[in-house]
Backbone as CSV, one residue per row, in Angstrom:
resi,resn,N_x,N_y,N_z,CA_x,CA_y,CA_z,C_x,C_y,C_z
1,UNK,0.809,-1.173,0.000,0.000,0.000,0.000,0.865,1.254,0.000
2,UNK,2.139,1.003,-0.389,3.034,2.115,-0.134,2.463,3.318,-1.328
3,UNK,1.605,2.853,-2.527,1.261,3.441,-3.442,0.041,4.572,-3.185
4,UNK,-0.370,4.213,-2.072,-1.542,4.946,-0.979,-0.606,6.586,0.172
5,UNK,-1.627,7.843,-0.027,-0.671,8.708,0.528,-1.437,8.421,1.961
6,UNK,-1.420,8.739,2.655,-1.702,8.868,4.146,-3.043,9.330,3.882
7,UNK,-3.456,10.749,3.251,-4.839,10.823,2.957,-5.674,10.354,2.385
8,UNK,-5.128,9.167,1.579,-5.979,8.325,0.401,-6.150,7.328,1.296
9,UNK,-5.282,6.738,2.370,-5.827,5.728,3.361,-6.762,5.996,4.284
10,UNK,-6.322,7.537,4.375,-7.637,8.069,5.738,-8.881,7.958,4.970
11,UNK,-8.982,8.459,3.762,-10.112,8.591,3.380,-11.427,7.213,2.999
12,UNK,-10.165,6.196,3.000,-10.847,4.878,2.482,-11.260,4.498,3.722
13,UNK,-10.384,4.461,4.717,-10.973,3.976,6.166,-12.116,4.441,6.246
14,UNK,-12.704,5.872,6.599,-13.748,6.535,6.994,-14.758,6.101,6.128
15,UNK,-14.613,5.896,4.460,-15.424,5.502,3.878,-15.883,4.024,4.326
16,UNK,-15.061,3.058,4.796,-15.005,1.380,4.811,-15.908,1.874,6.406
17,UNK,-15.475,2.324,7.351,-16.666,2.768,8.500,-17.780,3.338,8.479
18,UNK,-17.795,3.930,7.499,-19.175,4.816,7.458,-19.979,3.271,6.493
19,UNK,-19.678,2.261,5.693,-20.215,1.404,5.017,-20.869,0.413,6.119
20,UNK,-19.914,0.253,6.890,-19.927,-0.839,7.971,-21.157,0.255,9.018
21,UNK,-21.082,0.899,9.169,-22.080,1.876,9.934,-23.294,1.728,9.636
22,UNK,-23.460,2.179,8.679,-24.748,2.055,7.585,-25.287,0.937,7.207
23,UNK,-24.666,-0.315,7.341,-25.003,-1.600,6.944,-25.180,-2.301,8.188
24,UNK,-25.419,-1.848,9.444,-25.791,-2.390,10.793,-26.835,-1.549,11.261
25,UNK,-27.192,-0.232,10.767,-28.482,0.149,10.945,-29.265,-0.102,9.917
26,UNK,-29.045,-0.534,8.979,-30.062,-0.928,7.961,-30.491,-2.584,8.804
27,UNK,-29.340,-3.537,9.088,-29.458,-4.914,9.549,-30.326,-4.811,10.906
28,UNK,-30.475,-3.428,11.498,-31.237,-3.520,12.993,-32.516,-3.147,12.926
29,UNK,-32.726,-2.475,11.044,-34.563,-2.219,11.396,-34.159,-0.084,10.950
30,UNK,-33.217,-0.031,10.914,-32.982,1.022,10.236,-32.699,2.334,11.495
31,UNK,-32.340,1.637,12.620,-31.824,2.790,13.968,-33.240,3.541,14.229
32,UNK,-34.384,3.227,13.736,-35.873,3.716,14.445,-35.942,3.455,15.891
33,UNK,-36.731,4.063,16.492,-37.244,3.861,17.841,-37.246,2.454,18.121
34,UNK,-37.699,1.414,19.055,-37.910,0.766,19.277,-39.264,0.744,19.892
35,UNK,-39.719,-0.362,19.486,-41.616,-0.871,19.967,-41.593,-0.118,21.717
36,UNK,-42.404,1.219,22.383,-42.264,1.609,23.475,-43.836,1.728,23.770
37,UNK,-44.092,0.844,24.961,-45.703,0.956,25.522,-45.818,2.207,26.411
38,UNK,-46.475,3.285,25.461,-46.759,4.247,26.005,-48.130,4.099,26.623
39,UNK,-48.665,4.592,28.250,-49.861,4.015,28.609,-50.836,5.950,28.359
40,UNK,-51.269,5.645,27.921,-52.230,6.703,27.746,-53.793,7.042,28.479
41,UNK,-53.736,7.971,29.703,-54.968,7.692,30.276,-56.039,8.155,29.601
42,UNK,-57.167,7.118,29.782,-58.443,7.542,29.006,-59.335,8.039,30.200
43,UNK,-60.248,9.295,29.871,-61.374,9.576,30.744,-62.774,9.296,30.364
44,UNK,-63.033,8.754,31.411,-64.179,7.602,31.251,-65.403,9.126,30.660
45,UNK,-66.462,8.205,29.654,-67.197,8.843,28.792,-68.116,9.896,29.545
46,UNK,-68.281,10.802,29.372,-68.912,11.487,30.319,-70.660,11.190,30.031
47,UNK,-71.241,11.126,31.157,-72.400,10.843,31.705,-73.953,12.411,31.393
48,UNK,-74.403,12.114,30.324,-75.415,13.233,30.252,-76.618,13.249,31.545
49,UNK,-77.080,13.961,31.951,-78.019,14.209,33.398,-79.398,14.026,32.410
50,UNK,-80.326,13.305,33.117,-81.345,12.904,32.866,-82.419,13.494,34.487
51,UNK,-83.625,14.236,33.546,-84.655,14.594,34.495,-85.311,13.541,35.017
52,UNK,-85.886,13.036,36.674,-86.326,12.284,36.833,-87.566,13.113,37.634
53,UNK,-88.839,12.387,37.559,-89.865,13.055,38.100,-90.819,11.935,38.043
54,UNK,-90.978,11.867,39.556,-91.942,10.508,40.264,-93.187,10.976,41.020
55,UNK,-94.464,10.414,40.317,-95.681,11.121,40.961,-96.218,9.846,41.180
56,UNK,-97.493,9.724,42.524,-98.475,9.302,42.836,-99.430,9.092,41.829
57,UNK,-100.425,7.949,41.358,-101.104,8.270,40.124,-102.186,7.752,40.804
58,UNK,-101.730,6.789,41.841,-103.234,5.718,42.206,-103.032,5.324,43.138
59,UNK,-103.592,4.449,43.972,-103.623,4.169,45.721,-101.986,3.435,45.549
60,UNK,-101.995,2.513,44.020,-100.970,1.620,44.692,-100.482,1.462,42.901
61,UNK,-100.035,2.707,42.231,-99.044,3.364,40.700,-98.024,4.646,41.050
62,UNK,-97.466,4.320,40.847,-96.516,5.974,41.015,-96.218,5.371,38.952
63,UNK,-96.293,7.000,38.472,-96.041,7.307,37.249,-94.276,8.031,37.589
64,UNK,-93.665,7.214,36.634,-92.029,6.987,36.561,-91.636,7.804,34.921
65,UNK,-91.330,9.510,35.014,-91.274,9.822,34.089,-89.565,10.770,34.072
66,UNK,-89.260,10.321,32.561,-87.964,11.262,32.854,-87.723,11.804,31.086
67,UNK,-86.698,12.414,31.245,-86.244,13.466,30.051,-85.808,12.778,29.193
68,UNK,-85.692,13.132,27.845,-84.635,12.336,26.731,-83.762,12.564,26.243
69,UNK,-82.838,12.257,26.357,-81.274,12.172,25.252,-81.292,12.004,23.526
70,UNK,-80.960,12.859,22.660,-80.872,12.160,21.438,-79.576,10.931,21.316
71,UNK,-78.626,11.017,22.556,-77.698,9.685,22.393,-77.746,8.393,22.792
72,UNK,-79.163,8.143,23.552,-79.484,6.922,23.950,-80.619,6.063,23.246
73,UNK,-80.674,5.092,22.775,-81.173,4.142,22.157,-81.965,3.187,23.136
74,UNK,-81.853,3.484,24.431,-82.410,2.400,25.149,-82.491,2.749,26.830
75,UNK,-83.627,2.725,27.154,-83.937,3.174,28.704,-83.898,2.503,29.796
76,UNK,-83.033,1.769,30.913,-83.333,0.985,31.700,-83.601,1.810,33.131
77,UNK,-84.925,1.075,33.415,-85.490,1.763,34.771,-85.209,0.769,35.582
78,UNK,-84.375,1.297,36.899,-84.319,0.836,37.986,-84.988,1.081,39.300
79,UNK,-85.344,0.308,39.943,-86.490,0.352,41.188,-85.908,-0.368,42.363
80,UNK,-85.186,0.471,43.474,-84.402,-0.253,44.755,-83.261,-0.787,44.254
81,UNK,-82.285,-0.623,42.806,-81.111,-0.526,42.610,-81.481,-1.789,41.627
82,UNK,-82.672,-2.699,41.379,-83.090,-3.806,40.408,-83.911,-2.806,38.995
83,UNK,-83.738,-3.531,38.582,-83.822,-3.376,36.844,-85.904,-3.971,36.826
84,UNK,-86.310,-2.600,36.492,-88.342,-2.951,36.470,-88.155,-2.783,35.506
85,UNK,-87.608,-2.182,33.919,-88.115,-2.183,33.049,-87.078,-1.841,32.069
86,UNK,-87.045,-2.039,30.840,-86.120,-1.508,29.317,-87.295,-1.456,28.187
87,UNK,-87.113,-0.299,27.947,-87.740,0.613,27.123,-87.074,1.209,25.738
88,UNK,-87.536,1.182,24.949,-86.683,1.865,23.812,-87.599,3.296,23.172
89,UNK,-88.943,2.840,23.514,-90.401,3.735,22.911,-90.408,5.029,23.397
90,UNK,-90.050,4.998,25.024,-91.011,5.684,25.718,-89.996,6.252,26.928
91,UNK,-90.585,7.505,27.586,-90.066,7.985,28.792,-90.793,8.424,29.689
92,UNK,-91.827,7.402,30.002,-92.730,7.481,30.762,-92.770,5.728,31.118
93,UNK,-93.356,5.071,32.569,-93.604,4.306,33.066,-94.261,4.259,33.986
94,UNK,-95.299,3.326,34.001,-96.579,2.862,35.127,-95.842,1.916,36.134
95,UNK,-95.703,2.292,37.431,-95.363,0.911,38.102,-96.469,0.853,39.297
96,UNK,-97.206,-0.678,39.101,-98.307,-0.703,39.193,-98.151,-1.829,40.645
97,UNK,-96.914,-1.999,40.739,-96.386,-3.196,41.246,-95.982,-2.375,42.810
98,UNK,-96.421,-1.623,43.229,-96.263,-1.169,44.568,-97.520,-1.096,45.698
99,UNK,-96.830,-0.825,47.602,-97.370,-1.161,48.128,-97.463,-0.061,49.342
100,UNK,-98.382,0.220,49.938,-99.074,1.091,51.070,-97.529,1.015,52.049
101,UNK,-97.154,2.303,52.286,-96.382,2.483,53.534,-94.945,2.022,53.466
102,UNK,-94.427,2.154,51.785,-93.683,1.584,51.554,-92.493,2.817,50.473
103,UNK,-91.270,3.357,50.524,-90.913,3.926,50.021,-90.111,3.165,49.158
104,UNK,-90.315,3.556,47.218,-89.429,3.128,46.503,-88.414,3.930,46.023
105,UNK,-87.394,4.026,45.425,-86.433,4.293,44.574,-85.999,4.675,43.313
106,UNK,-85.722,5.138,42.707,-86.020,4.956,41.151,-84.726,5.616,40.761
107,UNK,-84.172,4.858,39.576,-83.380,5.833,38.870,-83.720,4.894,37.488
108,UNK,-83.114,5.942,36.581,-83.137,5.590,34.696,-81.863,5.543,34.292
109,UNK,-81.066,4.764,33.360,-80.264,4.822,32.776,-80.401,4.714,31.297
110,UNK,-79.334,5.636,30.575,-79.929,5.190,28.998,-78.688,5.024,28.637
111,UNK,-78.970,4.112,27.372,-77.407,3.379,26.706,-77.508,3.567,25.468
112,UNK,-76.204,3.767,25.057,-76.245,3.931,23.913,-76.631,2.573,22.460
113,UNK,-76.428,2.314,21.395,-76.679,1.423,20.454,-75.631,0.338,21.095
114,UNK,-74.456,0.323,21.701,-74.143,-1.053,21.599,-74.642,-1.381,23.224
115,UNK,-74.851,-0.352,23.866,-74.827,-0.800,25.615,-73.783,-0.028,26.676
116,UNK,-73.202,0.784,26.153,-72.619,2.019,26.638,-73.451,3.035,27.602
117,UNK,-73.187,3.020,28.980,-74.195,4.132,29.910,-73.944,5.345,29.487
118,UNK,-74.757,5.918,28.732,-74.470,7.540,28.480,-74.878,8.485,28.934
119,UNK,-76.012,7.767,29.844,-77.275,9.096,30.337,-77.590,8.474,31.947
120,UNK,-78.297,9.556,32.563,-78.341,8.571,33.860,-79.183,9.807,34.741
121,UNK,-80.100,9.172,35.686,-80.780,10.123,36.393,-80.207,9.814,37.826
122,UNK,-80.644,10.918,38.455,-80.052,10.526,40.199,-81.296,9.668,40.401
123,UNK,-81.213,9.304,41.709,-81.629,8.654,42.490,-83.178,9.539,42.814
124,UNK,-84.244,9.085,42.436,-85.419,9.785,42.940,-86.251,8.371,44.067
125,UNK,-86.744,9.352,45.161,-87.632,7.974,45.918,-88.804,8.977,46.321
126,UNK,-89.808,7.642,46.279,-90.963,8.238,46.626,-92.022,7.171,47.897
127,UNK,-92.283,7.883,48.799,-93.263,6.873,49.483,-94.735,6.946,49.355
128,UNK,-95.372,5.586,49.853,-96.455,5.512,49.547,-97.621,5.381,51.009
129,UNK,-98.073,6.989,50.908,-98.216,7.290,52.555,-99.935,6.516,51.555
130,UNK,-100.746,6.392,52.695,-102.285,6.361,52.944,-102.786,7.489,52.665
């Protein structure tokens, strides 16, 4: 290599490293990031307020009426924290199924098309004086 000046060797080296450089980040996926589980917090869907309004209708009916959402597809009425009814029609309900001296509970939930809670009333109770 005596035919090589000192700068014609430097220059081939750097070139023969920079080859060898380049040909181990191409062999690793190309020196990109690596696969990193970023955890991303989600906030749970927010909850639209639903009117609830519970009247006396008959010695032994309270009329179970509440407001509507255009995002809910489906009404479930609850009575003492159990499930009296699912509705898709209507936002009104007869519960005919009560008794003298006895206070019930009520709340509504509405869901969306697959079953998603989107809507929701508080807690209304009503008793059933004489």
């Amino acid at each position: 290599m005596s035919y090589m000046t000192a700068f014609k060797r430097s220059f081939l080296l750097r070139g023969v490293l920079v080859a060898i450089f380049l040909g181990s980040l191409a062999a690793c996926g190309g020196g990109g990031s690596a696969d990193v589980g970023v955890i991303v917090p989600v906030r749970p869907r927010a909850i639209a307020p639903l009117t609830l309004v519970l009247t006396r209708v008959g010695p032994e009916s309270i009329a179970v009426d509440w407001s509507d959402d255009p995002s809910v597809a489906s009404f479930v009425v609850l009575r003492n924290g159990y499930v009296l009814a699912t509705t898709t029609t209507t936002t009104t309900l007869i519960d005919n199924s009560v008794f003298i001296n006895e206070t019930y509970c009520y709340q509504v939930q509405g869901q969306d098309a697959v079953g998603n809670l989107v809507a929701a009333t508080s807690n209304g109770c009503i008793s059933i004086i004489p």
